[in-house]
ROVEX-924206 format. One record per residue (C-alpha): x, y, z; residue in three letters. Coordinates in steps of 0.001 Angstrom, whole numbers, plus 500000, padded with zeros to 6 digits. Example, Ala and Ser with C-alpha at 12.3 -4.5 7.8 and 13.67 -1.06 7.14 Angstrom:
2
512300495500507800ALA 513670498940507140SER 
***
This chain:
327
215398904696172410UNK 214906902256174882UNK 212353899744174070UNK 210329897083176784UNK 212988894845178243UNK 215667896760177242UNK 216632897877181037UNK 217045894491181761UNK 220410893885179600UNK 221657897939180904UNK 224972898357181750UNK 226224898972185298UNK 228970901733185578UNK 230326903681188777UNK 231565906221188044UNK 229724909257186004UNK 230721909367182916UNK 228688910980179778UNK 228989910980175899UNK 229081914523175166UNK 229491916074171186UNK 229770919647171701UNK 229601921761168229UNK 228728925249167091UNK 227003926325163910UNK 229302929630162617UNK 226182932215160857UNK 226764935017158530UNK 224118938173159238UNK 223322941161157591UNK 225363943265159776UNK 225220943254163611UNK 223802941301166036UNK 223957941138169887UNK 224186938360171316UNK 222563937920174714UNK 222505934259176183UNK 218267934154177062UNK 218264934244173232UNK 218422931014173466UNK 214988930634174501UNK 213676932006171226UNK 216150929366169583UNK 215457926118171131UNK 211398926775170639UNK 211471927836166769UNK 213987924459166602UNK 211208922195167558UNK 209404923564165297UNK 211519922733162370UNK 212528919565163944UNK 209094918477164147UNK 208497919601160213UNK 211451917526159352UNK 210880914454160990UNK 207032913889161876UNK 205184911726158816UNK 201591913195161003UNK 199729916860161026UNK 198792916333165096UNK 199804918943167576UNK 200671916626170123UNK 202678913078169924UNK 200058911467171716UNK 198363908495170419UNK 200750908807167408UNK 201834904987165869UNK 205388906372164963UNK 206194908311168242UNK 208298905177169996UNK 210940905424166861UNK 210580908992165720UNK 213855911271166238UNK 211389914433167048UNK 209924912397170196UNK 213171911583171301UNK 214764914580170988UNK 212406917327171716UNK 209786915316173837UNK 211639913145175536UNK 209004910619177275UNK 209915907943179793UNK 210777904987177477UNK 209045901972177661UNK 210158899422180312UNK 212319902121181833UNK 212065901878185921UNK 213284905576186131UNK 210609908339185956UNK 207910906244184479UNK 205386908571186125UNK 206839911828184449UNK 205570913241181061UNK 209474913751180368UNK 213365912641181211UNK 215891915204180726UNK 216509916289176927UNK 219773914748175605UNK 220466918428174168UNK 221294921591175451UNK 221540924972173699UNK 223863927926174358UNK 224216931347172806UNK 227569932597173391UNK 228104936104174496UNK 231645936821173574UNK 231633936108169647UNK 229636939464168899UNK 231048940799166014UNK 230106942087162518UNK 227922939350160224UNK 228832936840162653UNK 226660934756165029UNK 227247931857166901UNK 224626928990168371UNK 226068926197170671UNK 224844922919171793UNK 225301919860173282UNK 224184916193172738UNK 224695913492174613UNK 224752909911173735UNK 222404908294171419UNK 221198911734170990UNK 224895911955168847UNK 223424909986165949UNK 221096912048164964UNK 223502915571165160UNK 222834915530161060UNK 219053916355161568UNK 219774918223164285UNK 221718920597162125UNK 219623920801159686UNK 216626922123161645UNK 219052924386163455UNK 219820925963160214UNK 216594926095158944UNK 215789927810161623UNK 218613930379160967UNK 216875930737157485UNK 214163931665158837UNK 215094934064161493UNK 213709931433164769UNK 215975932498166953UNK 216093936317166114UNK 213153937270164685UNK 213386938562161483UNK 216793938427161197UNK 217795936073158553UNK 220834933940158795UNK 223123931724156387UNK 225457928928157798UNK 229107929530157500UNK 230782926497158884UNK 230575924238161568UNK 232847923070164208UNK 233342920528167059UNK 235361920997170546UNK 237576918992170974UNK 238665917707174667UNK 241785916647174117UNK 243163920048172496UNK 240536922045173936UNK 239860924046170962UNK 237429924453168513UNK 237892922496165199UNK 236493922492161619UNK 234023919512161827UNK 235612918761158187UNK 238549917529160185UNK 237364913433161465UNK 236504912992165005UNK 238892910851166905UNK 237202908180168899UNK 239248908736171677UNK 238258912493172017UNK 235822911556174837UNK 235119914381178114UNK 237847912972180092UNK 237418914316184032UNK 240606916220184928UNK 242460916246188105UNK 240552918719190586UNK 242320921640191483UNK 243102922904195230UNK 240803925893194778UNK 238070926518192221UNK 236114929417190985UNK 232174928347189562UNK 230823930787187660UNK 227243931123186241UNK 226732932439183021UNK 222918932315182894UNK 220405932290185133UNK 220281929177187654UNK 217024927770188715UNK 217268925243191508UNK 214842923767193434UNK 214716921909196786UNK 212403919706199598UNK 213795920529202813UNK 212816918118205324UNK 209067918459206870UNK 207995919892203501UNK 205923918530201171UNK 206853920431197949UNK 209765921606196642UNK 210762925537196820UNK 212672927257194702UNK 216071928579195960UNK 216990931573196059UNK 220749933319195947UNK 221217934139199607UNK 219990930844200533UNK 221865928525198134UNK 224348926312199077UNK 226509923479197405UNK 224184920785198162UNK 221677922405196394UNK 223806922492193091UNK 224985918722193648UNK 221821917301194449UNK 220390918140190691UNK 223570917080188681UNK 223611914062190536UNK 219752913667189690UNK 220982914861185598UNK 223767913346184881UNK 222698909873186177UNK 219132910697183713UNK 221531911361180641UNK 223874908173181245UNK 220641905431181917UNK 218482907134179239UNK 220548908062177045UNK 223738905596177331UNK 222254902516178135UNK 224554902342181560UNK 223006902713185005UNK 225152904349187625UNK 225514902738190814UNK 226710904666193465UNK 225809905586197004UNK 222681908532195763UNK 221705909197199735UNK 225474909080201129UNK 226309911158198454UNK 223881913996199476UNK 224408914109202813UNK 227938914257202445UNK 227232917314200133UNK 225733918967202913UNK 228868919356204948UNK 230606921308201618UNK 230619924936202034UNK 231424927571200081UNK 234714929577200425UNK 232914932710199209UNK 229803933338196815UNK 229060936595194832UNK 225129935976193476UNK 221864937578192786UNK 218425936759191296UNK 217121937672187695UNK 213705937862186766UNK 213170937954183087UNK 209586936318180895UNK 209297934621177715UNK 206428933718175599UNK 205614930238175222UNK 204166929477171545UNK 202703926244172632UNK 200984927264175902UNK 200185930862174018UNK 201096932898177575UNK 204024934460179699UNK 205974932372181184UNK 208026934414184372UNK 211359932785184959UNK 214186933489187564UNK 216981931867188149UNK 221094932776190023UNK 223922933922188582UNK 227385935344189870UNK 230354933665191263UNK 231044931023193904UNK 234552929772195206UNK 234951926166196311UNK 238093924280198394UNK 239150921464196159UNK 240197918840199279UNK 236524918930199826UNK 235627917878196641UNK 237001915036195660UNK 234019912382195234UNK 231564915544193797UNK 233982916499191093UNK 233020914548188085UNK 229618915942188396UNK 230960919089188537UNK 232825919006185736UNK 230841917371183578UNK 227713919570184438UNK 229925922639182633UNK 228742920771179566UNK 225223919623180274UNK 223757922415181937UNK 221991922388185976UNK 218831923110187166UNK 215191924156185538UNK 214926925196181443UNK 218787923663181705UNK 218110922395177648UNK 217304925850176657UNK 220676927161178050UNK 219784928291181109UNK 222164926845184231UNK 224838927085182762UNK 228558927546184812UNK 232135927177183507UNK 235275926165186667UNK 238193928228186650UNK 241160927415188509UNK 242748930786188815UNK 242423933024186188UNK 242772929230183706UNK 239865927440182516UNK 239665923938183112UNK 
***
């Protein structure tokens, strides 16, 4: 974490790049389970839970006033406060989470079950605790109600060979998210809901966005916003780049052709004891590569981090195709 003073020796980087450990936990159940990706709502909330149990010395419901909270792995991870000294964000409760959960759709099978995530930079350190709440929570059925889980194995992705691997096998230090070339045309495609917000000029709030009136600035506007959070909170590296030239070039990309529609779906918050009503985008958009060219790092590197609202808890989440080949 960063403590006072700290921003002071940060270092300067322009271009976007991130840190990112991506691993999934392999579960044996007692016979099927369907997995649906807002189950990852249930997940992320029972793994506080157990994070907090593992890591906080105090009995308080909050972090508040606590003496331990500036070096405690549960603040930092799940909490996520504005550091002290940090110029960014001082005035919000929270930065961006350097996590993000997924629950993957297409590994349904027999006593299997499969939980995703993501952790970027300093937030890599601590991916032993991290698994160990995440299968406690397992144990306990978090995620899936009663339905008890066992850990199988583990495994990493890696970049370079774009594959999964047993995270027995030793992580090269040079398997690092490396932005590829970008393709003439591209296909975006969200896999869970999308939940964007924007302040159109003359307004004094921001609106949520909704699928017949987004458009790519909308997108680029919040991974610029994210993915410059995760590198000066959680890397130590400030990106300097033109933010305002940047969005208003955005505004001139348009899309080639966009297939979306809204979902409305609820959860139930444990720690605010109500429904919470959610709604977000999902579909297809296509995008013309030549117009990308200085917006494609965020693009690809926001495959792995997640855009928008509830983005830690899996939601905003898009993979790029080029053709029928994923990048």
């Amino acid at each position: 974490m960063l403590s006072r003073g700290y921003h002071r020796a940060m270092e300067k980087t322009t271009e976007p790049n991130l840190d990112i450990g991506r691993y999934r936990l392999l579960f044996t159940t007692a016979g099927v389970v369907q997995a649906r990706p807002r189950q990852v709502l249930g997940w992320r909330g029972a793994f506080g839970n157990q994070l907090k149990n593992l890591c906080c010395p105090m009995a308080a419901k909050t972090c508040n006033g606590c003496m331990f909270k500036e070096g405690c792995i549960y603040n930092y991870l799940f909490e996520t406060p504005p550091p002290p000294g940090a110029k960014r964000m001082k005035s919000y409760p929270s930065v961006p989470h350097p996590y993000v959960f997924t629950v993957p759709a297409d590994r349904e099978k027999e006593n299997c079950y499969v939980v995703e995530f993501v952790l970027v930079g300093k937030a890599r350190q601590h991916l032993g605790t991290v698994v160990k709440a995440l299968v406690q929570t397992a144990a306990r059925g978090g995620g899936m109600g009663e339905v008890r889980m066992h850990q199988q194995g583990m495994e990493y992705w890696s970049f370079t060979g774009k594959r999964w691997q047993s995270l027995s096998d030793v992580i090269p230090n040079d398997d690092q998210a490396v932005v590829p070339p970008c393709p003439d045309k591209i296909l975006l495609q969200i896999l869970s809901p999308l939940c964007l917000k924007y302040t159109p000029e003359g307004y004094d709030k921001a609106v949520s966005i909704k699928a017949d009136e987004m458009e790519f600035h909308h997108l680029f506007r919040n991974l610029l916003r994210r993915i410059s959070s995760f590198s000066y909170f959680h890397m130590n590296k400030e990106l300097v780049t033109d933010f305002a030239g940047l969005n208003r070039a955005s505004k001139l990309v348009s899309f080639l052709e966009k297939n979306l529609h809204q979902e409305k779906w609820q959860r139930y918050s444990t720690r605010q004891q109500q429904n919470i009503y959610m709604k977000g985008i999902v579909g297809s958009l296509y995008l013309d590569g030549k117009d990308l060219s200085p917006f494609w790092p965020y693009l690809w590197l926001g495959q792995w981090v997640h855009a928008g609202k509830w983005a830690s808890m899996g939601m905003g989440r898009y993979q790029l195709y080029e053709a029928k080949e994923i990048l």
